[in-house]
N, C-alpha and C positions, 0 to 999 in steps of 0.2 A: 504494500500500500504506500504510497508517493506518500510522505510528510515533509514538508517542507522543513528547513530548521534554521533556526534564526542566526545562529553562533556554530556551525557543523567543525564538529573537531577537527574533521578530516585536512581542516584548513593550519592544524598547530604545527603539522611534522616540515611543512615547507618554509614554517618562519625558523625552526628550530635551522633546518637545513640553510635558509638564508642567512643566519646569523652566524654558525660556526664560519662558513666560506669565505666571509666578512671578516671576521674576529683573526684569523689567523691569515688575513693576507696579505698585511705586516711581513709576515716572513719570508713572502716571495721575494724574485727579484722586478725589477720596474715592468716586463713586460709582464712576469707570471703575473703581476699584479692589475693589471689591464683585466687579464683576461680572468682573473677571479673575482672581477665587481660585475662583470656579465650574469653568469649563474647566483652570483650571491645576493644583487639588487634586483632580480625579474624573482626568487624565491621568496624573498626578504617583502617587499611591496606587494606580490600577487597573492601572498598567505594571509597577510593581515584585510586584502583589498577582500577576498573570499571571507573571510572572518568579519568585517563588519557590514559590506555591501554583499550577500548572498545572492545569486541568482544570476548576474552578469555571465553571459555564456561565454565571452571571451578570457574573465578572471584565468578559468583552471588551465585555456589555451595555453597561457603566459605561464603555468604554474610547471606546464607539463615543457615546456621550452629551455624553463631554466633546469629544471632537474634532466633533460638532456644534453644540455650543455653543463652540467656538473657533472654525467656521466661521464662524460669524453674528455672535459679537461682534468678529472682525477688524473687521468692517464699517467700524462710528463710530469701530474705533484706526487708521484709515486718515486721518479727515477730521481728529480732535480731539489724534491726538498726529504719526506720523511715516507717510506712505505705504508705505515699504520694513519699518517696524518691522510694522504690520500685512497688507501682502504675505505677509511672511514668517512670522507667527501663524496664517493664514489656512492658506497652504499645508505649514505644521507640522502643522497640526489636520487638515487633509484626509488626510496621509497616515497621521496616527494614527488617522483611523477607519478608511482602508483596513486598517491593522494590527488595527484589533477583526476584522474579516471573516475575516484571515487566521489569527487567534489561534483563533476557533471553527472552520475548518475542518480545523485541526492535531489537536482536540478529538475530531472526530466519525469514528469505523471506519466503515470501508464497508461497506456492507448489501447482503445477498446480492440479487442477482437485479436490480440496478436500478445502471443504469449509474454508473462511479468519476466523482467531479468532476475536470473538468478547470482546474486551477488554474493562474487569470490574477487579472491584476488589477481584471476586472470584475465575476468573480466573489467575488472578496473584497469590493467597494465593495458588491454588493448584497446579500451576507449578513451587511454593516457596519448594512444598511437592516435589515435585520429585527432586527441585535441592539438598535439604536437606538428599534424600536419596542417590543420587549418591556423597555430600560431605563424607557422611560416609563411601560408598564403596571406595572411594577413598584412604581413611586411611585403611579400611581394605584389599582392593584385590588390586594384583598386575597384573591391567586388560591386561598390553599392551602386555608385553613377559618374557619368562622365563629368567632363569641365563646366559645362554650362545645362544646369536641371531645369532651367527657363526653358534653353530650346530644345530638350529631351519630352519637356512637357507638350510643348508647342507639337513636336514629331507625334508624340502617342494621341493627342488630340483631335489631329488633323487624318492618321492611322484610323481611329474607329469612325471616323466619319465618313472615309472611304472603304473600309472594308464591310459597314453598316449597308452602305450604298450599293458594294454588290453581290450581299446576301454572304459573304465570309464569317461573319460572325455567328450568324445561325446554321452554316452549312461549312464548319470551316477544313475538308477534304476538300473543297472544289478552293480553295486556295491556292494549293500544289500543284503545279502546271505537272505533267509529264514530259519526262526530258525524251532526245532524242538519245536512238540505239545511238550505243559505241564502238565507230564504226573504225575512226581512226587513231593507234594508240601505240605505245611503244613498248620494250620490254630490255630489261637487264638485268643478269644474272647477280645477284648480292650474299653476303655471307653474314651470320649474327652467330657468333661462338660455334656451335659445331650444326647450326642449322642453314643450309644452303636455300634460296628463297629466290621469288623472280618479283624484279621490284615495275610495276604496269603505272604508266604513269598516261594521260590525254585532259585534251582540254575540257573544262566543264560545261563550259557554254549557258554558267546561271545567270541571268537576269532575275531581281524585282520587275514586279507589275510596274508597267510606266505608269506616273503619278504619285507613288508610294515615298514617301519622306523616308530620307534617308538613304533614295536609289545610286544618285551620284557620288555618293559618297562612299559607299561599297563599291561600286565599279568602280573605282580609282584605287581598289586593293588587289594588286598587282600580283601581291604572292598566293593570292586565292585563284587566280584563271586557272594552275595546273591542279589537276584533280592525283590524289596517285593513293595505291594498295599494294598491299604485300602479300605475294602469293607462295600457300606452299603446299604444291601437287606431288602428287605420286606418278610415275613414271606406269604406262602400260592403260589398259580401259579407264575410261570416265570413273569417277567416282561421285558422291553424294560432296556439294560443299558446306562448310559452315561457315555465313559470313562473323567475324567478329571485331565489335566495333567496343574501340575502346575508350577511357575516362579522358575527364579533365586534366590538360598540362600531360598530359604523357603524348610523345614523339617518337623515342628511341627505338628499333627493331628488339631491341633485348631486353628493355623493359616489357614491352609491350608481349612477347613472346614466351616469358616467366611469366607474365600476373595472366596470361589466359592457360596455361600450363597446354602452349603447345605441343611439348614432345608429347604427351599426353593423348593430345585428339587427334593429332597425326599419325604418331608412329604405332599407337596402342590400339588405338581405338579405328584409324586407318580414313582418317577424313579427309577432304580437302580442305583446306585453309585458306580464306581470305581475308585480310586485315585493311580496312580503308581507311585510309589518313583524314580527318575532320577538319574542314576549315582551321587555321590559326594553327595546326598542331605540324611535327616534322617538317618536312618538308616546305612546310605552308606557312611556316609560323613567320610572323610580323614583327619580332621583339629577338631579346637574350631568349627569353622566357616561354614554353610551348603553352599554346592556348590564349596568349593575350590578344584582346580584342575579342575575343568570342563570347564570357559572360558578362567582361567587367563592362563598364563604361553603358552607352547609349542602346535605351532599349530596343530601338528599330533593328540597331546593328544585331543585335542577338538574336531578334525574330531572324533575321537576314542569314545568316550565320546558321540556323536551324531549317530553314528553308533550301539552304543550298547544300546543307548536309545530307538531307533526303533526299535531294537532285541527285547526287554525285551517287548517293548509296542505291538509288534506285535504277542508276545506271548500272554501276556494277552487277547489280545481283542480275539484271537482265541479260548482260553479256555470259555471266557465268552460267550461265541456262543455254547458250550456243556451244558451252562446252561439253556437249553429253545429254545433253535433256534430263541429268538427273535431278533429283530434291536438291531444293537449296532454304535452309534452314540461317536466323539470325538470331546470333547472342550478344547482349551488350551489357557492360561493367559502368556503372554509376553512368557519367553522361550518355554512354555508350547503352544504356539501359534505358535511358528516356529515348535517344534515337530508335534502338529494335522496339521500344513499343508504340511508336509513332509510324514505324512501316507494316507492325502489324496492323493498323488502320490504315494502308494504304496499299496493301497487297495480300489478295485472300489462298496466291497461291504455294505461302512461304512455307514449306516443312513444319518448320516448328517458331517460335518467336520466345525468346531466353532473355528476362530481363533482371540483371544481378544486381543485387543492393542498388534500386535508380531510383536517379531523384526524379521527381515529377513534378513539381512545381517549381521552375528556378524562378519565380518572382518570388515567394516564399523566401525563399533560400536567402537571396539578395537580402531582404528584409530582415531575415535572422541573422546571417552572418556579416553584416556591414555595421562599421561603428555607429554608435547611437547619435551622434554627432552628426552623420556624413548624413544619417536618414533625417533626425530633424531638419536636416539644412535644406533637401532633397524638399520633403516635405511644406516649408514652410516658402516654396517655390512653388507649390498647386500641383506635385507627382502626388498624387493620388492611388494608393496600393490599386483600389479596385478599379480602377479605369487601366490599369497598366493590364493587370491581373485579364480583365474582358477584353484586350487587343493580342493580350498573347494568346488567348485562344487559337486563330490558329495555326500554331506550332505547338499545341497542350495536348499529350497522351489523354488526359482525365476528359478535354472534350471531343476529340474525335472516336468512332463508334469504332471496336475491333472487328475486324474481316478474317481475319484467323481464325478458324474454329476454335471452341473454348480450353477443347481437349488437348490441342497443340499450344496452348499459351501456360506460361509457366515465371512463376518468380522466386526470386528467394531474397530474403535482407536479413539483417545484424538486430539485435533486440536493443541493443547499445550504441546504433550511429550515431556518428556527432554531425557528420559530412551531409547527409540526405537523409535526416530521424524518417525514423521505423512509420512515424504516421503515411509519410510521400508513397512508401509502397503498400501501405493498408489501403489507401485510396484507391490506388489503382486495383489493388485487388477489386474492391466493392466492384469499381467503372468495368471490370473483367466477367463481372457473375460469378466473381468467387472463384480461378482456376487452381490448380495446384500450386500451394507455394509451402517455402520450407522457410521459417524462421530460424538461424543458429546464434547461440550463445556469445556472442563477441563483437567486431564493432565491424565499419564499414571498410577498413584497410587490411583486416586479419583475415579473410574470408578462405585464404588457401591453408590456412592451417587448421580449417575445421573438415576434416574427410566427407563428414555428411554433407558439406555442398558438394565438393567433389561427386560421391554417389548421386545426389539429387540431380545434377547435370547428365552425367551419363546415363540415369534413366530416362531422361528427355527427351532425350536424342537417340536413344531405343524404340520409345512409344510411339516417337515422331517417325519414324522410319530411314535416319541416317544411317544409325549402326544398327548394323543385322549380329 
């Protein structure tokens, strides 16, 4: 049962841990000493901030940042000043991120319909993992709005009063233009550690609807015109493929490659693999950073950005269908999960549709994970959640109608996300009719070290008819 707590203890071990860090960093030298007001000032502030301001979803982020960075600079306080002094920094810090886990989960009510978490301490370690990865996107992405919310306002106002006008808001599948077959495209042979892959790269050819705010100013993003996927076939007859489409900020072949546990669905299981690159990401990306420009900033741009993601993927999966006539099934990992459940409304002939811990409402999201600041500011500029919220429509899993039969749709999420909380895919459950889904015990970044998604997938993809 959710209790809220006004004073949660859980918040004493990271001022404990802030202060020791602090206390003894007198005895580094000028640099060590640098680098020990890092972990000892984010421990130190975010323990007391947790302790008398409860509730702040970004406190524990902060709590779980420094007690990472007190993991990893124990390290060299181990060799350069006392072994026992940095022992004990080490495992000060560790337990103070396990208390970030613990502090968000005191945080979060339980949501109907989807199982209470069961609270351990592995569970707090891996929802220490997700708050540690959204402390970092926090420094890196500027999640909530662009430079100017005057004319993000002005775009999403002008947005519902043409998409009102041609029936997109109440029919928003007739939004999605259908793209043209891929007819011209190129291919190069690529390597990611010991998996050999063919990297398919062609133009995308997406346009917004002329009239639509915001049109010219995507077409002026240059690193989006090439579309590109990574392919990994078997040699000899056609095979069944699986497209899969991956999260936010991931790029790399090897990243990408471990977190869908390729050798797995390739070499084990004996699939074909396809992996499509998302606007902003790899190859595509606009920044240092993979993904910039695709959530943060102006909302147009993100409908835009969702729109030409289903262009591109819906090209793919149509070509991969010239290869063989066989099944062609999609699975997708958090963002990659709101896209496969946006194609299962837009293609009733997909094998199966696999949506992994997805967020489904990213105006939500914006809204929960952006400083409270950047939202008042946002707000007191006329962004209005629910007018944003009824232009995204249509690019919203929750409002377009599944075409996949029910029995081929499938999800699974974390009881503990911090990334895309557990209600985003209760929802979609409901909007599904209820399909099979599996709940596991741990948060939204841990999910391959729970076996039961693992089994939960390859039964999918069994009933779906990929793997015989």
């Amino acid at each position: 049962m959710f209790q809220p707590k006004r004073w949660p203890a859980e918040a004493l071990l990271p001022i404990v841990a802030g202060f020791v860090w602090l206390k003894y960093a007198h005895s580094f030298g000028i640099l060590d000493l640098l680098l020990a007001v890092l972990p000892g000032c984010l421990l130190l502030s975010s323990g007391f901030a947790a302790l008398l301001y409860p509730g702040d979803g970004r406190i524990p982020q902060f709590i779980a940042l420094g007690g990472l960075l007190g993991i990893i600079l124990g390290i060299p306080v181990l060799f350069l000043a006392s072994p026992l002094l940095g022992l004990a920094l080490m495992v000060l810090s560790a337990a103070a991120f396990i208390c970030a886990g613990a502090v968000s989960l005191t945080q979060e009510p339980h949501v109907k319909d989807v199982p209470e978490p069961e609270r351990s301490v592995r569970l707090a370690a891996e929802i220490a993992v997700d708050d540690a990865v959204l402390g970092v996107l926090g420094f890196m992405v500027p999640i909530m709005v662009g430079r100017d919310p005057a004319n993000i306002r002005r775009e999403v106002h002008e947005a519902r009063v043409l998409f009102q006008g041609h029936g997109w808001l109440a029919n928003p599948a007739a939004y999605h233009q259908t793209p043209p077959a891929l007819e011209q495209h190129w291919m190069k042979l690529r390597r990611s550690s010991r998996l050999r892959f063919e990297h398919l790269s062609f133009e995308s050819f997406y346009e917004p609807h002329p009239g639509e705010p915001g049109r010219k100013r995507w077409l002026s993003n240059a690193s989006n015109d090439t579309a590109h996927a990574w392919l990994l076939r078997h040699p000899g007859p056609p095979r069944p493929w699986l497209v899969c489409i991956h999260g936010y900020t991931m790029g790399s072949p090897g990243l990408i490659f471990r977190t869908f546990q390729a050798a797995h669905l390739h070499q084990q299981l004996g699939l074909n693999l396809a992996f499509p690159i998302l606007p902003y990401h790899g190859p595509r990306k606009a920044g240092r950073w993979h993904g910039k420009g695709f959530i943060s900033g102006d909302f147009m741009d993100l409908i835009h950005a969702e729109a030409q993601a289903v262009w591109d993927l819906r090209q793919i999966i149509a070509w991969l269908r010239t290869q063989g006539e066989l099944p062609v099934g999609v699975y997708g990992l958090s963002l990659g999960g709101y896209n496969a459940a946006l194609l299962a409304s837009l293609d009733a002939q997909l094998a199966c549709a696999i949506a992994g811990v997805p967020a489904t409402g990213l105006v939500e999201l914006k809204w929960r994970h952006g400083p409270v600041l950047y939202i008042r500011y946002a707000e007191h500029h006329g962004l209005v959640h629910d007018e944003v919220s009824e232009v995204m429509r249509v690019v919203s899993p929750l409002a377009l109608s599944p075409v996949v039969p029910k029995e081929r749709r499938y999800l699974f999420g974390a009881v503990g996300d911090q990334l895309a909380p557990v209600e985003q895919i209760r929802n979609l459950w409901r909007h599904w009719d209820h399909p099979s889904v599996l709940y596991y015990q741990g948060a939204h970044c841990t999910f391959r070290f729970h076996p039961a998604v693992t089994a939960f997938i390859d039964k999918a993809l069994r009933e779906s008819g990929l793997v015989s």
